[in-house]
N, C-alpha and C positions, 0 to 999 in steps of 0.2 A: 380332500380339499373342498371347502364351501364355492358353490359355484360361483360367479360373479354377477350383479347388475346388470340388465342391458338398459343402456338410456334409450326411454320410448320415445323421445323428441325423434320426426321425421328427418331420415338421412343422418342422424348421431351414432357414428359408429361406436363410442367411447364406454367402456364398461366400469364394475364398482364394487367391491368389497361388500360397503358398508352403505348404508339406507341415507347418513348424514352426510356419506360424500357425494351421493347421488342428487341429493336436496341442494347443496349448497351447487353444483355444477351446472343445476337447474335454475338456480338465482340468479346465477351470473350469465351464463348463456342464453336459456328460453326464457326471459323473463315474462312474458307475457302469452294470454291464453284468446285466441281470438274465435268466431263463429267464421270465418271466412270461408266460403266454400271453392276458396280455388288451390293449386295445388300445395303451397306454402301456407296453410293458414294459421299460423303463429306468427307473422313477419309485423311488428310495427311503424315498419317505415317502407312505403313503397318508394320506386322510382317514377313518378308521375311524368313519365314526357310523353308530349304529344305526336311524338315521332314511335311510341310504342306502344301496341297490341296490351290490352289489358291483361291476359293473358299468358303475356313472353316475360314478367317479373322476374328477375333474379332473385335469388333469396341474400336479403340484407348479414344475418347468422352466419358467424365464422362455425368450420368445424370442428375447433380445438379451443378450449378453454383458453383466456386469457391467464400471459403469468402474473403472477402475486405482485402485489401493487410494490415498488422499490422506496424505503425508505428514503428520502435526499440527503446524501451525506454532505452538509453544507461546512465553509472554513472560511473563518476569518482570521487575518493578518495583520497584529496589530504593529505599530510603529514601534522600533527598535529602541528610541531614546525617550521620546516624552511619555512614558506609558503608564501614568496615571498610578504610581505606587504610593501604598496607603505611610503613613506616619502617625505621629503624636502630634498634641497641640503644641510645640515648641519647634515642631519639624524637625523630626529625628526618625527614619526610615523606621518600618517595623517589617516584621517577617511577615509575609502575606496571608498566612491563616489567622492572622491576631483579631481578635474578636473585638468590637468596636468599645469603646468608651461606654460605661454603664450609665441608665439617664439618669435626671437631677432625683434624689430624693423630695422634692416639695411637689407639693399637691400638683397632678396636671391641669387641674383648672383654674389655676390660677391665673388672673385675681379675682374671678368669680367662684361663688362658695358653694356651689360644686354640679353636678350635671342637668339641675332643671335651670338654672340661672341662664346655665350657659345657652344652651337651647333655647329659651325665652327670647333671650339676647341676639340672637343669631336670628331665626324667627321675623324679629319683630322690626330688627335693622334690615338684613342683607336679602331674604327670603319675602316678605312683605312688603320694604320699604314705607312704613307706616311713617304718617307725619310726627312729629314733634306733641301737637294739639292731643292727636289719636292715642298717642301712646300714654301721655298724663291721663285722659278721659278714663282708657283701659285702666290702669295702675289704681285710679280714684275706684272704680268698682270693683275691680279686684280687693282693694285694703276694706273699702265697705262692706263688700261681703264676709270679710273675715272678721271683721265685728261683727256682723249678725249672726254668723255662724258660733262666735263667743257667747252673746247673750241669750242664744239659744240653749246650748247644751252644759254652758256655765261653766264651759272647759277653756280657763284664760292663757290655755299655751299657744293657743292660737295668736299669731303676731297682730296687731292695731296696723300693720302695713304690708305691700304685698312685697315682690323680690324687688322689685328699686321704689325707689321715694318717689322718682318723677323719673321727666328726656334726659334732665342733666345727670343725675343719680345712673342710668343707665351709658349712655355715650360715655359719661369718666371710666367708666368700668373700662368701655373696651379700649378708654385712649392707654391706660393701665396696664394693657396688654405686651408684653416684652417680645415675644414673636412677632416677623415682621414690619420692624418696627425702620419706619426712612422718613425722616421730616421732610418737611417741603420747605422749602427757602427761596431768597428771591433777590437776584443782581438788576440793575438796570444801566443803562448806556448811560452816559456823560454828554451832555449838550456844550460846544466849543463855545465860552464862552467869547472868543475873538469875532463870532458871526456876527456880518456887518446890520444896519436894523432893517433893511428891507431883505432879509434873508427867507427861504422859501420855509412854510410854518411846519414842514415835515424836521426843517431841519432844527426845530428852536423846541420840539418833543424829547424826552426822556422817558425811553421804552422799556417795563420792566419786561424781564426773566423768568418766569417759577421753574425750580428744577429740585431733586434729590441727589442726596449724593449718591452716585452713581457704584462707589464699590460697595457700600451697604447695600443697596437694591439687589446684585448681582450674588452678595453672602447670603442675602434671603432666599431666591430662587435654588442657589447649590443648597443651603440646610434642607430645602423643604423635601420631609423624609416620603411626598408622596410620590416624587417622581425614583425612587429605588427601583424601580423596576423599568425603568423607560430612561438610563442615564446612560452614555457612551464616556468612558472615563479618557480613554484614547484613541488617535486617527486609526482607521484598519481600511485593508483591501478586502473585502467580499465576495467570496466564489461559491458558486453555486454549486450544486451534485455534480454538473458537468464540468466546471472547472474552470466556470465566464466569466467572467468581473459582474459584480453587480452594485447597483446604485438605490439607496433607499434615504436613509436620516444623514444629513447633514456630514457626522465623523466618520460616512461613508464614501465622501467625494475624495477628490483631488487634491482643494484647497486646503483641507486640514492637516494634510498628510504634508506639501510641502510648507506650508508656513511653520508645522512643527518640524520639517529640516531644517529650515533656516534657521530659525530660533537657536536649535541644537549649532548649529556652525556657528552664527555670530555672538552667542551668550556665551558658546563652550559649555563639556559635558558638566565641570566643577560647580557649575549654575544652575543648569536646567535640567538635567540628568533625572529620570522618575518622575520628576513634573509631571501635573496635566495642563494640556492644554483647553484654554477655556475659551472657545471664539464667541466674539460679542457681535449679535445681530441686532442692528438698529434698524426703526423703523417711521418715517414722518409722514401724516398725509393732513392737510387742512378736512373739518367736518364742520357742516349747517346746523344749528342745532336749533334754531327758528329760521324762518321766512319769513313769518306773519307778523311777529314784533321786533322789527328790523334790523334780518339777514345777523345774528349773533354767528360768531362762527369763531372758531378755536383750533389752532394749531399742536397738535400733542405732539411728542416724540413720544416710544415706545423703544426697550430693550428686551432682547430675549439672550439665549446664551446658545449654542451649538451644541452642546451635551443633550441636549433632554431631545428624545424625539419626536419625529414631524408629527404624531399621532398626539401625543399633548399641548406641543405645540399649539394644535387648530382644535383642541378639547378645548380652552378657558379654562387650562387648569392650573393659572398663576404662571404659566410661564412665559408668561406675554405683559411686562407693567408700564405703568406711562409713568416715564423719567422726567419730563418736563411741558411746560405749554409755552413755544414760541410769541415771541412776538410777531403781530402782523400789523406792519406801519401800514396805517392809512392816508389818505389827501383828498385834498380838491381835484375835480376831474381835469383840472389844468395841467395836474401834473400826470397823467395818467403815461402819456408818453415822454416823460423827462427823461432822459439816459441818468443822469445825476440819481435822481431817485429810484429807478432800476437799481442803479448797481448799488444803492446806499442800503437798499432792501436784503439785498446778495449776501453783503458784506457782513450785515446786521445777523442773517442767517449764519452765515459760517463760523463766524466769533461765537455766537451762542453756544451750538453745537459742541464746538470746543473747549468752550470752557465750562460745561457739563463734566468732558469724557476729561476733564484733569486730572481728579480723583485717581483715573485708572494709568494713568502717564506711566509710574514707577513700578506697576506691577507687569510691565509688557515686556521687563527688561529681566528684572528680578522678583522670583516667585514669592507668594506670600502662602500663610496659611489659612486654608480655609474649611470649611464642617461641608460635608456632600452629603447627599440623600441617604449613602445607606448608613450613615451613623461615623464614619471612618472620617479622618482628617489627610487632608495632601496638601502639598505645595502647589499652587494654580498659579499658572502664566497665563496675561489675558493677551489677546491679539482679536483686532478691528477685522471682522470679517464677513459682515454682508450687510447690504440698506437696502430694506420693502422701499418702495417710492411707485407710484405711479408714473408718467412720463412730464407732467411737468415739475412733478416732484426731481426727477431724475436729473433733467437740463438745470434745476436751482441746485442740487447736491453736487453736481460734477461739472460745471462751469462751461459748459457748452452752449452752446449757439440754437435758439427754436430750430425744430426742422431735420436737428442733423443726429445721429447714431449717437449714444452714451458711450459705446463699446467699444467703437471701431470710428476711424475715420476717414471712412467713406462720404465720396460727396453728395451734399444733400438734393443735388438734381439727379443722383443716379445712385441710392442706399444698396443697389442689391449688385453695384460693380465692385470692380479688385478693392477689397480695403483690410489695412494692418489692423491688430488692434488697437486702443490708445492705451496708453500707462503714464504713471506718475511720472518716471524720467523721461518723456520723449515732450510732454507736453514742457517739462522744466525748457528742454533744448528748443522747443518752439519761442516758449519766450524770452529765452536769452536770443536767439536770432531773430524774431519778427518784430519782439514787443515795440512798442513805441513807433511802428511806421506806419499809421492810421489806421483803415481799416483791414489788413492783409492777414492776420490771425482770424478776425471774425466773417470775411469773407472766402479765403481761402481754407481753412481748417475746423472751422467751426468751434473756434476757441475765444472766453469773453477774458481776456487779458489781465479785465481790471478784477477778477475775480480767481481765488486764492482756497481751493479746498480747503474743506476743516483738517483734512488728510494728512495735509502735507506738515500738520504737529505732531505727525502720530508715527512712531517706528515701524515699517513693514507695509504702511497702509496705503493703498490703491485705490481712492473710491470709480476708476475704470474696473478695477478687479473687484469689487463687491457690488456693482448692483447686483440685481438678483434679478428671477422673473419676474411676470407679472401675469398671469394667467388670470387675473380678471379683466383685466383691461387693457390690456396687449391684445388677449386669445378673445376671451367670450362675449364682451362687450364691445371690445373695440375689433376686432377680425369680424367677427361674425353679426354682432348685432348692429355696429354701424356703418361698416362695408359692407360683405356679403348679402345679409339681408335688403340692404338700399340698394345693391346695386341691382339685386334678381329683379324688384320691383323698375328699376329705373328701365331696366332690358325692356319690359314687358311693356311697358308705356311705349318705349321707340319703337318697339316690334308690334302692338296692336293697335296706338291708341287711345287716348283718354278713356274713351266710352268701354269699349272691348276690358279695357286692361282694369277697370272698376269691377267688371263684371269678375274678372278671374278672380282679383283680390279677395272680392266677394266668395267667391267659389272656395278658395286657399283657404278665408277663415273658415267655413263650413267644415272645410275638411279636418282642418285642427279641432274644432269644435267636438268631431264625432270617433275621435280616436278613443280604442276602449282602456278602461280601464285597468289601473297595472298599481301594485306598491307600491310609494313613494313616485309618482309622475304625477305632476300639476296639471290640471285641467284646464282648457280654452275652451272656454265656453261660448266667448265673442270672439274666439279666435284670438291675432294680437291687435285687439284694437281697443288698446289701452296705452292711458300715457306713463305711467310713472312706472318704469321699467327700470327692474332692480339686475342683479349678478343672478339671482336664484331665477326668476325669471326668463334670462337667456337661456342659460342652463338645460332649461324645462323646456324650454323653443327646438335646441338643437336637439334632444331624445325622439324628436316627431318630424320634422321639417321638411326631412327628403322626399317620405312619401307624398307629403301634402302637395309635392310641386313639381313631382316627378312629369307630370304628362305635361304640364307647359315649358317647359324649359328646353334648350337641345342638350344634345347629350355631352359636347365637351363641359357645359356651365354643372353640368348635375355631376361628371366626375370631377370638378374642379371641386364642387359644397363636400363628395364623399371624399375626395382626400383629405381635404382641411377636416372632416369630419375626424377621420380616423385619427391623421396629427395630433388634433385635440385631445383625443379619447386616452392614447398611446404616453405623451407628456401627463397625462392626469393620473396616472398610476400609481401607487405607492412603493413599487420596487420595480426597478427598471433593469434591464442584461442587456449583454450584448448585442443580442437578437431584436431585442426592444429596441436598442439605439440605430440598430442599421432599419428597422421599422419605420423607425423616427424621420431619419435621414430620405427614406423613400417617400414616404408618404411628403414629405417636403419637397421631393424634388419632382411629385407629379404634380402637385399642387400649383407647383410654379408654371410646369408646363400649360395644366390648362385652364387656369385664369385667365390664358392670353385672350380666351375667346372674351371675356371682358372691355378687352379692347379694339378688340375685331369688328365688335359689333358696336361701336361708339358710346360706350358707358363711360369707360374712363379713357384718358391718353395716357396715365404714368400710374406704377405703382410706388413709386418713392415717397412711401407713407414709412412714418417712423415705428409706428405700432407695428406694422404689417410685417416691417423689415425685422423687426425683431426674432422673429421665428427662426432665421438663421442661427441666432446665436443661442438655443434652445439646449441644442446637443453638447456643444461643449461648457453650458451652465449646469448641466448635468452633472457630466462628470467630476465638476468643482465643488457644485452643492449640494448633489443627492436630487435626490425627486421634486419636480417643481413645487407641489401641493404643499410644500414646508417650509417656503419662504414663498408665500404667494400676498398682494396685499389685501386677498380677502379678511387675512387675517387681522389686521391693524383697523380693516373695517370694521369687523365684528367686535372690535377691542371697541371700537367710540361704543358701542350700546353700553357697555357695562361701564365705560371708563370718563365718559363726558358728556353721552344722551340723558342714561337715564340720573345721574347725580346732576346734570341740570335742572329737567321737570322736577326735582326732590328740593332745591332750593326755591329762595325768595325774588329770585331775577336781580337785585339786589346787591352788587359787586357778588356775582356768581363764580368767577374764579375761586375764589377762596373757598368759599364751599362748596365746589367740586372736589378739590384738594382734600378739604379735610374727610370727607364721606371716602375718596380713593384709602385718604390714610388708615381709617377706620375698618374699613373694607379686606382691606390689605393684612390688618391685623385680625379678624374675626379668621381669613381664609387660612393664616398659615397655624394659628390656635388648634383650628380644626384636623389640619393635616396629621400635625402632633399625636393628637386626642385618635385621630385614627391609626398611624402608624401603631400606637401603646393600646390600641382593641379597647380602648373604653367607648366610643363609639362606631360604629357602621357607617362605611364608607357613601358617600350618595353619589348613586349611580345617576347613570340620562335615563331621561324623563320619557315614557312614550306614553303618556296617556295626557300630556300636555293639551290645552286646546288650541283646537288646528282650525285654520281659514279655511275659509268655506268651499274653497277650490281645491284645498289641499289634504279633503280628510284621508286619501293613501296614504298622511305620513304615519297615520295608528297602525297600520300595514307591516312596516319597514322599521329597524332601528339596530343600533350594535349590539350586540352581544358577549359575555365574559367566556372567551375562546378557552380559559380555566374552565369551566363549568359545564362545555355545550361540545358535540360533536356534531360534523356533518352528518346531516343525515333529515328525514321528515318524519313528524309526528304529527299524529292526528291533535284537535282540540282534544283539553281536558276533560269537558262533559259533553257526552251525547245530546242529541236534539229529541221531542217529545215529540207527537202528535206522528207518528208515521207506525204502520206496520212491522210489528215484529219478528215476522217470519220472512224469509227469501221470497218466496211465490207473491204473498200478497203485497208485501214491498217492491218487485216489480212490477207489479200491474199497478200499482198506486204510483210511483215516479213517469212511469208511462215506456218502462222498457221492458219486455214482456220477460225477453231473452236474460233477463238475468240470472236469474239459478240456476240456466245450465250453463252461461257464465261463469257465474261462481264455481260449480261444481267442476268444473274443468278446468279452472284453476285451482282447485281443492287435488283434483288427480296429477297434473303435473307437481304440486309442493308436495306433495305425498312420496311425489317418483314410481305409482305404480305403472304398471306393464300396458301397453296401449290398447293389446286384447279386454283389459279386464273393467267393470262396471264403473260409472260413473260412482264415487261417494256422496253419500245424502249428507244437507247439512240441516241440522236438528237444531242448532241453537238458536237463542235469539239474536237478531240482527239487531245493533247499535248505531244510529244515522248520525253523522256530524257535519255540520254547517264549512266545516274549513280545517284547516292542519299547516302546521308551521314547518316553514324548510330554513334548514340550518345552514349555513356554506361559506367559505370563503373563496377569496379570487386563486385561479391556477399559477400565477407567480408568487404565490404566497403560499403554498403547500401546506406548511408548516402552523398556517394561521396566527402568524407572530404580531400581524399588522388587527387581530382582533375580525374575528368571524361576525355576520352578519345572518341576519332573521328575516322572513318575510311572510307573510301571511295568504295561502290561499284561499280564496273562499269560493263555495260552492252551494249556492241558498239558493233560496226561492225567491226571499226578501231582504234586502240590502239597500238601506236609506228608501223603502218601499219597492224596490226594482229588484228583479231577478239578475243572479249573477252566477255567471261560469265561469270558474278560470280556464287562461290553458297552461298546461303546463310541459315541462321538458323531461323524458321519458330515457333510461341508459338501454341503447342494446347492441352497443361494442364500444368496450373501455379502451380497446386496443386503435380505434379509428380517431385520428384529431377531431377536436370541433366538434361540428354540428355533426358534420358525416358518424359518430359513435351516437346522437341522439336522436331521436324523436320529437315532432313537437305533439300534441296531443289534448283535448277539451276535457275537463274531470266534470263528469256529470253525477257523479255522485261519490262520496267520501265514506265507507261504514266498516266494520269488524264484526268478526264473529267467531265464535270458538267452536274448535273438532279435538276433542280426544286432550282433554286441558289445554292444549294451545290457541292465542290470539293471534289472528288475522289480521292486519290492519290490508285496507284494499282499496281502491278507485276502480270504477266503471268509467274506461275512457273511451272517448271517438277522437280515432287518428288521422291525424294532416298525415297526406303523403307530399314529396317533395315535390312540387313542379320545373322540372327541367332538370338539369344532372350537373348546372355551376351555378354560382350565385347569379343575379341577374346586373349585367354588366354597366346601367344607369344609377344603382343606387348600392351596388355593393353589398346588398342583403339576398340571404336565402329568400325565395318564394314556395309556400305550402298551401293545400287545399285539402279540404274533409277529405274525407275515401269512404267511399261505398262501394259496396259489395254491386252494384246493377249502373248502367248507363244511365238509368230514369234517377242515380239517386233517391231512391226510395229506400235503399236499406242501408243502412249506417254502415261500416265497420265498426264495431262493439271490440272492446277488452279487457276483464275484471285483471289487475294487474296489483302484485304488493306496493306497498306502500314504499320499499325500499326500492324499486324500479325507478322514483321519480327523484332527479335530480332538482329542481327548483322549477318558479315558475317563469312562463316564458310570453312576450309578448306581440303579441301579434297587429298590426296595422292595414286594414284594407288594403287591397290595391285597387287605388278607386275607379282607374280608366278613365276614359276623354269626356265623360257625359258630365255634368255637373249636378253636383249633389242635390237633390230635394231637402229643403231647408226644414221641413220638419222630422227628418232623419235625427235620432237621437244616441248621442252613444252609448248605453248599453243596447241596442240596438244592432249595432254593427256586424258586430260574430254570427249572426244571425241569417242577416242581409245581404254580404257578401260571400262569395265564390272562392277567393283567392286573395290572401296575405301575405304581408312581408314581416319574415321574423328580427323584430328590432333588436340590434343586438347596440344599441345606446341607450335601451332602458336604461343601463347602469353600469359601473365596471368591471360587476362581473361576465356580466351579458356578453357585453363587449372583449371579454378578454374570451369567451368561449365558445360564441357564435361564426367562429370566423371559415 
């Protein structure tokens, strides 16, 4: 019998057949090769507390291999009745393996004559946005040069014109276009002719309407064959490996599950049986689209549908269209506070609305036929089930009173006391009992009487049951950016003083200013002391905040910012469990707790903010609509750039309506051509853009971006070309980087991946060394295993020079798969990135210096682990060094001063910082993965 391996790893009792079992037990276990000369010295992660002897170190290293990573056997439960079974175009059930309808035999570029046209077309319209002017000018040189190119070579096949004659010759082509095809139309109100003549001049207006029909928009969104892979045909229950419910896209929640009961019970199966259910998500927010040539501003509605998931949903990838532009009655400032004209506004709203969503009246009852993404036909049932709104959007869609809950009716002097929810029939029974006895509805219930949801035309519908969240302006801009943040400042004022409390602020920006650098994290440069403060913004505020204001603040107001922190973090995930939601609920219910000191110390006397209050009902919008980031109204936001910003600037200012319309219609038809065109492989699909150009605070986003979770595993790779100008050999490539120690570095990590015996020589490494600037880590979030929600990329880099600055990352290092969190990593500085080959194999490798942890919990004011370099001596003079594979490092990781009581010297610079400081906190709101891992 062949003897067996002994693992030379210190204290490894574990033995080995074979040379590649001992290799691979060496990857996962010793991952790392250190100089340390104390008794553990392979350990990447010390326990740095100050209550401990340098010397009395545990060793970090389990003594037994971790087991083999578990597959997640994940199970979804779809609804019994409506369950989305395919048919014929006549609606006549087919057997479920029936292979879809064959596509049209006519050209697919049609009506352009054939793939440079089209292209041009697209290009010149949707991609460019060229003027009108620009495009004849183009077209004229274009045809000109195909004359001279004729009389040159005397070859007359050349055409006298180029692909269109002129703007008009092009835009017919793509009105021509039969995909996606929804006219725009237009109703307008009727002025009573009985109004006496001194009647108020709001009321002697006739306001039009523009709208589309609504069930065509809704047949465009299902044909379009790009969402096939991101379509939910029926409501399902979601269990995880372990068997938890979970929460992600929309026909994940509650709502769809029982509104497709109901259905089923009041239609009966002989009706709705196999159906899908198709829930319509509406969406209104008024947008500016001047200031400067006076205040234009435009009301859109937008439709999405509940099938296609929250991932395209907030892509722009058609699944988000604008169905109509409201009217917005104006007046004289006489009437500004008229009740008459309030509610005539309300009224004006709601009828609208209404008689848009006509169209879809008879299909909410009895199903129709419809074409879906992947090619197959079904019977679709629609049913009304969610409205993006903001919060004054919210009191105009659901007839509530300023001040008081959408959801619940709770009193507006006390939103966070005992309150039911509201619903459709309770409010009916409110006004059959209070109506008409003056004010007692609008004081007592928060109910506006003379106002009549659009809802209540609608079978099933609840607009108390459909709003939805609002994680931009509920959570990030309203919780945090005009509360929280006002109120820390307001504290600091009461508690030092005008003068004192300038000074901090001053200090606060500085500190934002010199936080380092990280992928995808916005820069403060001035700190925030800027006015036009967007959602992305805040966003980029809360990833840094804690630290910046940790040492002025006491400590209940700092766990009050880190709960709401985590609340935030926790609601912004794209798949939610059980564990997440009772998460949810905690961090909400500390939150609550110590806010109080907000009022302890005379900032505020009441939280009975509407926004604020909303956070309660977070948990169980969950479990109705899936994850909040899917019905959020950043997205209706992001819809005005492409849907009435930029087709504004594209017009003449000139009854602009109209031709915003027609540019949407146009738009609308190039986008679902192309989907086609790609679904049928004659074109390549276009992916997101990361080489887009980035604001000048924001070049990390070249850093960061999604990735095709088809194409990419986790995992790190080096860049694809080496760097020049550095030393080829180990020896003299460490004395040129300036770490001497590196080749017996290397070489010692050469003898652990080798798996020789601890007696026996170092190996020499002969080849040439390869340098590289940086290397990409792959990864997705840990509630997402599976990486279904689409993996992400990040870039670290490790230069000399970087926008002229030297740059280190640090990054996050594995050396127990078996330990949660942080406690399984490392954080760690890559001070150099390179490869090199022994015996035909390639090395990919980092030379890092390891943070050891400071203290043995996180640190109880700001909820983040605290790490500091490690050196091998008290005087820090010698580093702890370790050449480490490249598959040791799980992603990168960011780190933030902990700046202490002094205040920053103002010519402190952030790349600077890593440098300068002693002790950081590892930010684990860089992002959601951070945040989902660092805890």
């Amino acid at each position: 019998m062949a003897p067996k391996i002994p693992c030379s790893f210190h204290s490894c009792i574990h033995t080995f057949k074979k040379n590649g079992d001992l290799t691979k037990h060496v990857n996962r276990v010793h991952l790392a090769v250190s100089l340390a000369p104390v008794e553990h010295p392979n350990v990447p992660q010390l326990i740095d507390d100050p209550t401990l002897d340098f010397e009395q170190v545990p060793p970090a290293f389990p003594f037994s291999p971790p087991p083999p990573p578990q597959i997640p056997q994940e199970e979804k439960k779809f609804h019994p009745y409506l369950t989305g079974d395919i048919c014929d175009e006549q609606g006549n059930y087919l057997p479920p393996n029936t292979p879809p309808p064959p596509r049209s035999t006519e050209s697919p570029w049609s009506p352009f004559e054939g793939q440079a046209q089209f292209h041009l077309a697209d290009l010149l319209f949707r991609k460019v946005e060229m003027s009108q002017g620009n495009i004849d000018e183009l077209l004229d040189i274009w045809s000109l040069y195909e004359r001279q190119l004729a009389q040159t070579t005397g070859c007359h096949k050349h055409s006298s014109n180029g692909p269109f004659d002129n703007h008009k010759d092009l835009y017919g082509l793509i009105g021509n276009i039969v995909q996606g095809g929804a006219s725009w139309k237009c109703f307008q109100s009727v002025v009573d002719e009985s109004l006496p003549v001194n009647a108020s001049e709001w009321q002697k207006i006739s306001y039009q309407v523009w709208y589309r029909d609504l069930d065509t928009v809704i047949a465009n969104i299902l044909a379009n064959p790009e969402f096939r892979n991101d379509f939910d045909v029926a409501p399902y229950v979601h269990l995880d490996s372990a068997g938890k419910r979970s929460w992600a896209d929309f026909m994940s929640g509650n709502f769809a599950w029982r509104h497709a009961t109901q259905i089923y019970e009041e239609e009966g199966a002989g009706t709705v049986k196999g159906a899908m259910l198709v829930p319509v998500i509406l969406g209104a927010d008024k947008t500016t689209v001047s200031i400067a040539t006076g205040h234009v501003e435009y009301h859109p509605l937008y439709v999405s549908i509940g099938n296609v998931t929250n991932a395209s949903r907030r892509a722009h990838r058609k699944a988000v269209i604008p169905i109509g532009f409201l009217a917005i009655p104006k007046s004289d400032r006489k009437y500004d506070k008229d009740p008459n004209f309030r509610v005539f506004k309300k009224k004006l709203y709601h009828a609208s609305i209404a008689a848009i969503l006509q169209t879809l009246k008879p299909a909410m009852k009895i199903p129709v036929v419809r074409k879906c993404p992947d090619g197959h036909f079904r019977r679709v049932i629609y049913d009304l089930a969610a409205f993006i709104a903001d919060y004054p959007e919210q009191v105009y869609v659901s007839g509530v009173v300023q001040g008081w809950c959408c959801r619940c009716n709770a009193l507006f002097s006390d939103l966070d006391g005992t309150a039911d929810r509201r619903s459709r029939e309770l409010d009916k029974i409110l006004r059959e009992e209070y109506g008409g006895e003056g004010r007692t509805l609008w004081d007592n219930f928060g109910v506006d009487e003379h106002i009549t949801p659009f809802t209540e035309h609608f079978p099933r519908a609840d607009i108390h049951e459909m709003l939805s969240f609002d994680l931009l302006h509920q959570i990030i801009k309203g919780c945090f950016k005009d509360m929280l943040i006002d109120w820390t400042w307001e504290y600091l004022l009461l508690e030092h003083g005008d003068k004192r409390a300038n000074e901090i602020y001053d200090d606060i920006d500085h500190r934002l200013a010199a936080v380092p650098a990280f992928p995808g994290l916005r820069r403060f440069p001035h700190g925030r002391r800027f006015k036009q403060w967007t959602g992305n913004d805040s966003k980029a505020l809360m990833k840094i905040f804690l630290p910046a204001v940790a040492e002025y603040l006491p400590d209940e107001m700092m766990k009050c910012l880190s709960s709401f922190m985590d609340f935030c973090y926790l609601i912004r995930r794209s798949d939610i469990n059980e564990d997440t939601l009772k998460a949810i609920e905690s961090s909400l219910q500390a939150f609550h707790h110590y806010r109080e000191i907000f009022q302890t110390s005379g900032v505020r006397e009441h939280f009975s903010i509407p926004r604020m209050h909303s956070m309660v009902h977070y948990p169980l919008c969950i479990t109705d609509f899936g994850s909040p980031n899917g019905l959020c109204s950043s997205i209706t936001e992001s819809r005005h750039i492409t849907a009435v910003k930029k087709p504004w600037r594209r017009s003449n200012r000139y009854n602009a309506l109209s031709q915003i319309l027609l540019t949407n219609q146009r738009l609308d038809k190039l986008a679902a051509l192309h989907s086609i065109l790609v679904n049928a492989g004659f074109i390549l699909p276009s992916g997101p853009s990361h080489t887009s150009q980035c604001d000048l605070f924001d070049v990390e986003n070249e850093d960061v971006g999604p990735v095709d979770s088809g194409q990419a595993q986790a995992d790190v790779k080096l860049a694809k070309t080496r760097e020049s100008g550095y030393p080829r050999f180990i020896a003299e490539l460490g004395e040129h980087v300036g770490h001497p120690t590196l080749e017996e570095l290397t070489r010692q990590f050469l003898h652990e991946q080798l798996g020789l015996s601890e007696d026996s020589d170092l190996p020499h490494i002969t080849s040439k060394i390869n340098v590289y600037h940086s290397a990409i880590a792959v990864f997705f979030a840990p509630s997402d295993r599976a990486g279904i929600r689409g993996m992400q990329q990040e870039r670290i880099r490790c230069t000399p020079s970087w926008y002229s600055i030297e740059r280190r990352d640090c990054v996050l290092a594995t050396i127990d798969e078996d330990k949660p969190g942080f406690q399984g990593l490392s954080a760690a500085r890559a001070l150099l990135l390179f490869s090199f080959r022994h015996e035909k194999k390639v090395y990919p490798c980092a030379l890092l210096h390891w943070f050891n942890v400071y203290g043995q919990r996180r640190d109880s004011k700001t909820g983040l682990w605290r790490v500091r370099p490690a050196f091998h001596d008290q005087a820090q003079q010698n580093p702890c060094l370790a050449v480490v594979h490249l598959d040791t490092l799980a992603r990168g990781v960011h780190l933030i001063p902990v700046y202490g009581s002094q205040r920053l010297p103002v010519e402190l610079k952030y790349y600077q910082s890593l440098d300068v400081f002693k002790l950081f906190y590892v930010n684990k709101y860089a992002d959601y993965h951070a945040n989902e891992t660092l805890f």
